[in-house]
C-alpha positions in Angstrom: -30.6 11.7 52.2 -27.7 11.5 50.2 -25.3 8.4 49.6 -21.7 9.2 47.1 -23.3 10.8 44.2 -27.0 10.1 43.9 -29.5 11.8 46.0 -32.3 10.2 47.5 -35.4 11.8 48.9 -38.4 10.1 50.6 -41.5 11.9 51.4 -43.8 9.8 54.4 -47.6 11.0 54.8 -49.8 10.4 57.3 -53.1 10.6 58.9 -52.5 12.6 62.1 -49.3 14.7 63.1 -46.0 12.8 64.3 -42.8 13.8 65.6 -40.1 11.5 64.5 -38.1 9.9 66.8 -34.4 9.4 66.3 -34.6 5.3 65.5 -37.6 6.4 62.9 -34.7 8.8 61.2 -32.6 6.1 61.1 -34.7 3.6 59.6 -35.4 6.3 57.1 -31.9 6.6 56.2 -30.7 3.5 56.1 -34.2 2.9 53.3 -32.7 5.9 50.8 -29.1 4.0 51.5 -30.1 1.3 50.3 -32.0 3.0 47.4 -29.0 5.2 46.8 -27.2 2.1 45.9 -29.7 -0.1 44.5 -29.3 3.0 41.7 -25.9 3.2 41.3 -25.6 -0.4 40.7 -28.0 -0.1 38.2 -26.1 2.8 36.2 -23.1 0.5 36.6 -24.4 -2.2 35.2 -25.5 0.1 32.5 -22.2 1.3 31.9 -20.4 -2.2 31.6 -23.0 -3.1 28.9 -22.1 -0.2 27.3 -18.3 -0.8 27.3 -19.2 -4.4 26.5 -20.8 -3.4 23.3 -19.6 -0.2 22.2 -15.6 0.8 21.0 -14.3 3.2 23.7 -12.8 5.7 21.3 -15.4 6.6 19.0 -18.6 5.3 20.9 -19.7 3.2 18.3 -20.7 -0.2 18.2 -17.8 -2.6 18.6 -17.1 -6.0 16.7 -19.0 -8.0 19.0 -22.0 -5.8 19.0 -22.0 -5.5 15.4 -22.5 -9.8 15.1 -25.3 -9.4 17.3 -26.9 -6.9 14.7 -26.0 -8.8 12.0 -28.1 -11.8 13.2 -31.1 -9.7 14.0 -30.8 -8.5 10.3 -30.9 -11.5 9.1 -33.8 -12.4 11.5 -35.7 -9.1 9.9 -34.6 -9.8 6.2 -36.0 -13.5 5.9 -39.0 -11.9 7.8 -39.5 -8.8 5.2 -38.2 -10.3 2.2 -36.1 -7.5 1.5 -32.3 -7.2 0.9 -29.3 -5.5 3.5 -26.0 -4.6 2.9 -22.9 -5.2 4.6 -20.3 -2.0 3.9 -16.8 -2.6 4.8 -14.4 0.7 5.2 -11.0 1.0 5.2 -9.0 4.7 6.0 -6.1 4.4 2.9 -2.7 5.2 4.3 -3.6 5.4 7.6 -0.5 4.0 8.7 1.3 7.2 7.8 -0.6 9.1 9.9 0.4 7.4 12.6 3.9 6.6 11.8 4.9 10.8 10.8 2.0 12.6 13.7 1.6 9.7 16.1 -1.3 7.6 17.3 -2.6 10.5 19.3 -3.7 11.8 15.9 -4.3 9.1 14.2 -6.9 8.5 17.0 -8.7 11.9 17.3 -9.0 10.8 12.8 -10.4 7.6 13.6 -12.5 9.7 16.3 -13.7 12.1 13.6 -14.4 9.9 10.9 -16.7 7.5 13.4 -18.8 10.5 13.7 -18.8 11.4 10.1 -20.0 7.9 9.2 -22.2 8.2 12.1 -24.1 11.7 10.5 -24.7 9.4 7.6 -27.6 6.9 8.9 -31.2 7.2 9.9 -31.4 6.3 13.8 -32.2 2.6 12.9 -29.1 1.9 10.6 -26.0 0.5 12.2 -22.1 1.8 12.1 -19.3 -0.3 13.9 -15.9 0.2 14.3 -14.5 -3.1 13.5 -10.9 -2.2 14.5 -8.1 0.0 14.2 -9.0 2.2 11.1 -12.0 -0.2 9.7 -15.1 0.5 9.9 -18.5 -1.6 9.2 -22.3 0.3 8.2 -25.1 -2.0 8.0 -28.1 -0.6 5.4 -31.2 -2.3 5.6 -34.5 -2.6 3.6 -32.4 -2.0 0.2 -34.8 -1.3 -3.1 -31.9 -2.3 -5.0 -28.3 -2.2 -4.8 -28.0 1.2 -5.9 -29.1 1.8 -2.3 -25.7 0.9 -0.7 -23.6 2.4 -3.9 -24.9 5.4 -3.2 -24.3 5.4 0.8 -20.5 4.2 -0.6 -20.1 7.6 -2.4 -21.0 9.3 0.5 -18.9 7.3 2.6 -16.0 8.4 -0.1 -17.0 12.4 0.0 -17.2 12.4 3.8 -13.8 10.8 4.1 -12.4 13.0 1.5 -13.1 16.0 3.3 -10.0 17.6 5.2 -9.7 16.8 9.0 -8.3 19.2 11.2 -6.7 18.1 14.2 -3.9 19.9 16.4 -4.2 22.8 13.1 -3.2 21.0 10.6 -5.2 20.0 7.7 -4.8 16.3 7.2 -6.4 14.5 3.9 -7.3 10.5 3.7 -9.5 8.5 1.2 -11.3 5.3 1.6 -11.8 1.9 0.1 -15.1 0.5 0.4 -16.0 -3.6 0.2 -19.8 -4.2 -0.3 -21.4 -7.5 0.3 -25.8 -8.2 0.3 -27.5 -10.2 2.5 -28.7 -12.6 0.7 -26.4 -13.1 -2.5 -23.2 -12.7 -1.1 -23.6 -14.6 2.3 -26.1 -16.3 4.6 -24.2 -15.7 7.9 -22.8 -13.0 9.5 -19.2 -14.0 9.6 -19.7 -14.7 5.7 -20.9 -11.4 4.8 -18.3 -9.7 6.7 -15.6 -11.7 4.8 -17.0 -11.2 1.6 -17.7 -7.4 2.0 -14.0 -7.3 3.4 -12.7 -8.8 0.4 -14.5 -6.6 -2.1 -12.8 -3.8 0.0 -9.5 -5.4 -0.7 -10.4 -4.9 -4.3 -11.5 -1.7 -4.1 -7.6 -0.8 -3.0 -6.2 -2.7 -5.8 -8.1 -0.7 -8.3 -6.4 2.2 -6.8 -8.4 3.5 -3.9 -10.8 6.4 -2.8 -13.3 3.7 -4.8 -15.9 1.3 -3.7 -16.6 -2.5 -5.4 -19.2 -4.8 -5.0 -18.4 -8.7 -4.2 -18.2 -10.8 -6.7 -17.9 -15.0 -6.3 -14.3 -14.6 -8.0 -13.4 -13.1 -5.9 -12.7 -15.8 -3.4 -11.0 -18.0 -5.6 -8.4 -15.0 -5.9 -7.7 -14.1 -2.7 -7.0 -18.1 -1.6 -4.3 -17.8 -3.9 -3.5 -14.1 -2.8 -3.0 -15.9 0.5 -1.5 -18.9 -0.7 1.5 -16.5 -2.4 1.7 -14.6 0.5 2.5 -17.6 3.0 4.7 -19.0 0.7 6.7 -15.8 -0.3 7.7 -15.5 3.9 9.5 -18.4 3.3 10.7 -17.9 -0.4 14.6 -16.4 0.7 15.8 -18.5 3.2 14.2 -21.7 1.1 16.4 -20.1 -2.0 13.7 -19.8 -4.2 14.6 -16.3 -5.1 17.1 -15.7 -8.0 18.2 -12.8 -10.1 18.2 -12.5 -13.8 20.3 -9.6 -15.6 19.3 -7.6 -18.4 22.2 -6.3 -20.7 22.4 -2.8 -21.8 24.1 -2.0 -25.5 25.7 1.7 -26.0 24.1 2.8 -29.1 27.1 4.3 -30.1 30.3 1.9 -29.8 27.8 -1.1 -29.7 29.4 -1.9 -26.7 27.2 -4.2 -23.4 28.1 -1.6 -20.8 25.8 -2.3 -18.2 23.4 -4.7 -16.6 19.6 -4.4 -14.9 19.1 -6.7 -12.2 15.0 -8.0 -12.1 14.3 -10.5 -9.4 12.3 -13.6 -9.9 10.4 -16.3 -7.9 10.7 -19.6 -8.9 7.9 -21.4 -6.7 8.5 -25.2 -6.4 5.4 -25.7 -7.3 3.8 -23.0 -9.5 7.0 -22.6 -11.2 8.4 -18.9 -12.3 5.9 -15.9 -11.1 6.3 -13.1 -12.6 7.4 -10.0 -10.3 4.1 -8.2 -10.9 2.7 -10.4 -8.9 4.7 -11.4 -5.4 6.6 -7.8 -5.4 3.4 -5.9 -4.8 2.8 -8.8 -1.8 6.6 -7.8 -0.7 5.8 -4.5 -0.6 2.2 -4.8 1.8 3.8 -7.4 4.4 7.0 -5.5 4.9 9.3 -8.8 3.0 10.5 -6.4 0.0 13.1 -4.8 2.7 14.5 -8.3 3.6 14.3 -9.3 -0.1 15.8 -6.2 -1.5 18.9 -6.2 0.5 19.3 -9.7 -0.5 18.7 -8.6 -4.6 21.5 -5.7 -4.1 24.1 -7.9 -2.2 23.8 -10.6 -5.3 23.6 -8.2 -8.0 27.1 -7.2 -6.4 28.6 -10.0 -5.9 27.6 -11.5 -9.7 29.2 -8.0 -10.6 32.5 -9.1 -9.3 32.1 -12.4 -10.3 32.0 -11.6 -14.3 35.2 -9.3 -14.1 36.9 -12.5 -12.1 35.8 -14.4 -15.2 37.4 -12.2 -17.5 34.8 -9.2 -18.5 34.6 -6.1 -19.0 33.3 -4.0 -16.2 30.0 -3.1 -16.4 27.6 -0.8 -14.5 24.6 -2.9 -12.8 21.3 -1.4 -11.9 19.5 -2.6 -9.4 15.8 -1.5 -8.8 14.9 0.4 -4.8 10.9 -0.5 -3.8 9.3 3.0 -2.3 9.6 0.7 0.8 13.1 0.5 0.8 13.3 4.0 -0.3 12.2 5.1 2.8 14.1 2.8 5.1 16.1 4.2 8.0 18.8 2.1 7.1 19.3 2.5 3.6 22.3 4.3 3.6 23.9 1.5 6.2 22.4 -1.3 3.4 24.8 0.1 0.7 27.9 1.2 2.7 27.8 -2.8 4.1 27.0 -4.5 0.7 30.1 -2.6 -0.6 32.4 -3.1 1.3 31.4 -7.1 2.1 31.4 -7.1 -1.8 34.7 -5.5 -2.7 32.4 -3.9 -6.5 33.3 -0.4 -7.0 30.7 2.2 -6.4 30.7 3.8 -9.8 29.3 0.2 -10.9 26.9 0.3 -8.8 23.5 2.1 -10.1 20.4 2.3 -8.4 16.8 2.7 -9.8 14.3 4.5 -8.6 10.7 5.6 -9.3 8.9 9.4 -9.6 6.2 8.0 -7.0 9.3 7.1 -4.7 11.2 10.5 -5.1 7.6 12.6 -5.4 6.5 11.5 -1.8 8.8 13.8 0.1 10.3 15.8 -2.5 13.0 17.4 0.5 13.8 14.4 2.2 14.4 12.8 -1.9 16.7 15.4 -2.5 18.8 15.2 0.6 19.1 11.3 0.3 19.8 10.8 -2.9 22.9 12.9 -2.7 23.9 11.1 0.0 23.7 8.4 -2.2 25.7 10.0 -5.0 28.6 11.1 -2.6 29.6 7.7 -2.1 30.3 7.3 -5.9 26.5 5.6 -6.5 24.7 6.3 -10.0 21.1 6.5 -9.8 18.6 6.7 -12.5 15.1 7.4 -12.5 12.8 4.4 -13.7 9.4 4.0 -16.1 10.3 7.9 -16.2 7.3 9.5 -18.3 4.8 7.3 -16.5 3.9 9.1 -13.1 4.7 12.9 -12.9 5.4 13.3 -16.8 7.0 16.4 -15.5 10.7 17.1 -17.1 11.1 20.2 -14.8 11.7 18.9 -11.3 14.7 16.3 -12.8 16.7 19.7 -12.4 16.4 19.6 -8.3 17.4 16.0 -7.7 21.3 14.5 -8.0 20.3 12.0 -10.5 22.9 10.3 -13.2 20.4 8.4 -15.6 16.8 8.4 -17.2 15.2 5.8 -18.2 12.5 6.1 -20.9 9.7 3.9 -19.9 8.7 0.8 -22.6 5.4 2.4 -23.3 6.4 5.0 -25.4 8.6 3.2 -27.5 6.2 0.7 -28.1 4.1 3.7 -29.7 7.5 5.1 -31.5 6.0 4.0 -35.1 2.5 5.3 -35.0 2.7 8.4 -32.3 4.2 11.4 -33.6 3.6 12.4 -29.3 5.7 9.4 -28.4 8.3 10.7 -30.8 7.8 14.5 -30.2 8.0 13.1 -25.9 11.0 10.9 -26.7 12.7 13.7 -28.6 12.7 16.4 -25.4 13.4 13.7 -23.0 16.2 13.1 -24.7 17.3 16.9 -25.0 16.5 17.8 -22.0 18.7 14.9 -19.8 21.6 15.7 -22.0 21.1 19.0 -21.2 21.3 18.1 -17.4 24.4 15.9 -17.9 22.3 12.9 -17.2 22.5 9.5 -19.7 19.5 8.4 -21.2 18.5 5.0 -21.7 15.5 3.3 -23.4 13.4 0.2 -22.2 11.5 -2.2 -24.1 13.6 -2.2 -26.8 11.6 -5.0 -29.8 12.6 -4.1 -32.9 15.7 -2.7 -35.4 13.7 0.1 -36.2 13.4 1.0 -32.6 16.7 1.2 -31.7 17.7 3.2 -34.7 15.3 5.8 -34.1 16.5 6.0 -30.7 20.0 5.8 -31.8 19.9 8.8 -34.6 18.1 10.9 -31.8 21.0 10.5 -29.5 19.7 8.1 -27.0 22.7 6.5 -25.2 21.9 3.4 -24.0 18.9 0.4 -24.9 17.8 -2.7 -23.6 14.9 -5.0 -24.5 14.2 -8.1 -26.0 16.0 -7.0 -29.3 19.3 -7.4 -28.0 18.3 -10.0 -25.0 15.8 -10.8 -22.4 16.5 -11.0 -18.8 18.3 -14.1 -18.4 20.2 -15.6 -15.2 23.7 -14.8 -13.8 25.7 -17.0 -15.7 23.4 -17.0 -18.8 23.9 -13.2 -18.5 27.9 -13.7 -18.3 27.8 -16.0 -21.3 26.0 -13.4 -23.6 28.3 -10.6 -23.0 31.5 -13.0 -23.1 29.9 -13.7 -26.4 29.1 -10.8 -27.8 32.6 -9.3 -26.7 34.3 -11.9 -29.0 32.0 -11.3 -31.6 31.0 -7.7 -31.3 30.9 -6.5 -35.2 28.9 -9.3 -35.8 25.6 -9.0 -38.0 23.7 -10.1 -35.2 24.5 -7.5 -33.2 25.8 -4.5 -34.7 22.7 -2.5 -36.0 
């Protein structure tokens, strides 16, 4: 008999010969109906606990389903007396796979990678997908915690490897959070956290790495999150402000130019220093809001000083990678202009190698964009990323900046000097201005100023300082500018 797609076969026997009538037939049928069924709602039933426990792209054991193991491992662990970990993995950059080749193949990745992880683990170890790119490996019955460092580098080489989806060759890393049952949690929901946290770590020291959890590191991520609910709100409470740093020509000893730095002043925790909210900025997506906010009072301080009476002077203003690669970049410094009224040639913007490196081509075309509308731009902390002089040739850039950490090193590091030295020859060469950062001491600045270095700025001559702070100083040092103080 056969009912949809199962088939159902009974087999009578019996002690002497019998012709079946037609209502014996159709008792018989209705029986393997009624089998037929009894089946198929079985193998549904099967199916929905399937979808109820397992993620429906990769197979794997979903969030839910993963809890459930984490209590029975507990359950085993207090029975065996012997350690599990809790391995938390994150895809880096992930978002730019889906954001340049769409979430089709950002999900045939995710796809691929649950399987890799998968290959990894004995039949009784555990791997979850905990959502969108993370994924969660359980390791039980640890000797030590080598155990799970070891599974974490082969969590790192098997995400490493290339994936190849709709031929192309596609490369990510991971970060990798570890937490053990019982040190680092006594609940499932802790060990999660805490292994998530160490993963959070594990970016911050750069990536493709893995880092156990340490108690600290709680303490720093409730401020991590206090900063970050605080800095949505920092722009429209007015807590953000902009300080200027002045630039001095080496040669006529004249301030010809300004850097703006942003700066946080928290009503509470008072000034924080940009090395610590700008990197929040940049992760929740604030530092484009924030930036166009930094350029549009850098300009309008510009104008404000030659109202007052000074000098023009070129202001630079520093571009995140984030705002780098904003669609509406261009717009951002057409409209600040013009609402402005500051000329473009006192307008420079900074940028960094990382920033320009990403997508060399698209750099290229941009920047000129830039440039056509009378912008400067200079390339910041230059030294520090590529350290490679030959590409400057291929981009339309007006200024180099000489990052702090080689002048720093100027007195004792005939490198630093021999580095300096073709920097210096080398912009000239390309028609592009060169000015040093970091500038400390007298000594400094008249290296740099004997080698042909055009511009400095640094605590020697003054430190960032706000607006009208900043307007004070240069109307000062214009009245006074042969001064001791200030000539070299």
């Amino acid at each position: 008999m056969v009912a949809t797609d199962a088939t159902t076969a009974l087999e009578l026997f019996g002690s002497a010969p019998y012709a079946a009538d037609a209502e014996t037939l159709e008792s018989l049928r209705v029986i393997a109906l009624q089998i037929a069924q009894y089946r198929q709602r079985k193998q549904a039933e099967r199916s929905l606990r399937f979808m109820a426990s397992h993620d429906e792209l990769t197979g794997l054991l979903n969030r839910s389903a993963l809890q459930s193991e984490l209590d029975r491992a507990i359950k085993r662990s207090n029975r065996s007396q012997k350690q599990f970990a809790v391995l938390f993995v994150d895809l880096d950059r992930f978002k730019h796979i889906n954001d340049t080749l769409g979430h089709g193949a950002g999900d045939e990745m995710i796809r691929i990678c649950g399987e890799r992880l998968a290959a990894l683990l004995r039949d009784s170890e555990v791997v979850a997908r905990f959502g969108g790119d993370e994924f969660v490996l359980l390791l039980e019955n640890l000797c030590s915690a080598n155990d799970a460092a070891e599974l974490a580098e082969k969590i790192l080489a098997t995400c490493a490897e290339p994936f190849l989806i709709n031929t192309r060759e596609l490369h990510v890393s991971a970060s990798v959070g570890v937490s053990i049952y019982p040190e680092n949690g006594g609940d499932a929901e802790t060990l999660l956290k805490n292994a998530d946290t160490a993963m959070y770590r594990a970016k911050k020291k750069g990536r493709n790495t893995y880092r156990f959890y340490a108690a600290k590191m709680n303490a720093q991520s409730t401020e991590q999150l206090m900063l970050e609910s605080a800095l949505r709100h920092a722009l429209e409470r007015g807590e953000l402000e902009m300080h200027y740093q002045p630039k001095l020509n080496l040669q006529t000893q004249r301030i010809v130019g300004v850097e703006a730095l942003m700066r946080w002043h928290h009503p509470a925790l008072g000034m924080i220093p940009p090395v610590q909210f700008i990197p929040i900025a940049e992760e929740l997506g604030l530092i484009l809001s924030m930036g166009k906010w930094a350029l549009e009072q850098a300009c309008a301080d510009a104008l404000a000083w030659q109202k007052f009476g000074l000098p023009e002077v070129v202001t630079s203003v520093n571009l995140s990678p984030r705002q780098f690669e904003s669609r509406t970049l261009i717009a951002d410094i057409k409209a600040v202009l013009e609402s402005s009224g500051l000329e473009p040639s006192l307008l420079e913007l900074e940028i960094t190698e990382g920033a320009v490196m990403a997508n060399p081509e698209h750099a290229a075309e941009l920047l000129r964009t830039i440039r056509d509308m009378g912008v400067g731009l200079a390339i910041d902390d230059f030294g520090t990323g590529y350290s490679s002089l030959s590409y400057l040739k291929h981009f339309p850039l007006s200024t180099v900046k000489i990052d702090r950490s080689f002048i720093n090193d100027l007195s004792q590091d005939a490198d630093a000097r021999a580095l300096i030295d073709g920097i210096i020859t080398l912009s000239h060469g390309l028609r592009m201005k060169v000015v040093a950062e970091g500038i400390e001491t007298l000594a400094q600045l008249e290296y740099l100023r004997s080698h042909g270095c055009d511009e400095a700025q640094g605590y020697w001559l003054c430190k960032p300082v706000p607006a009208d702070e900043a307007r004070d100083f240069m109307a000062r040092h214009l009245r006074n500018q042969f001064a001791p103080s200030v000539l070299a």
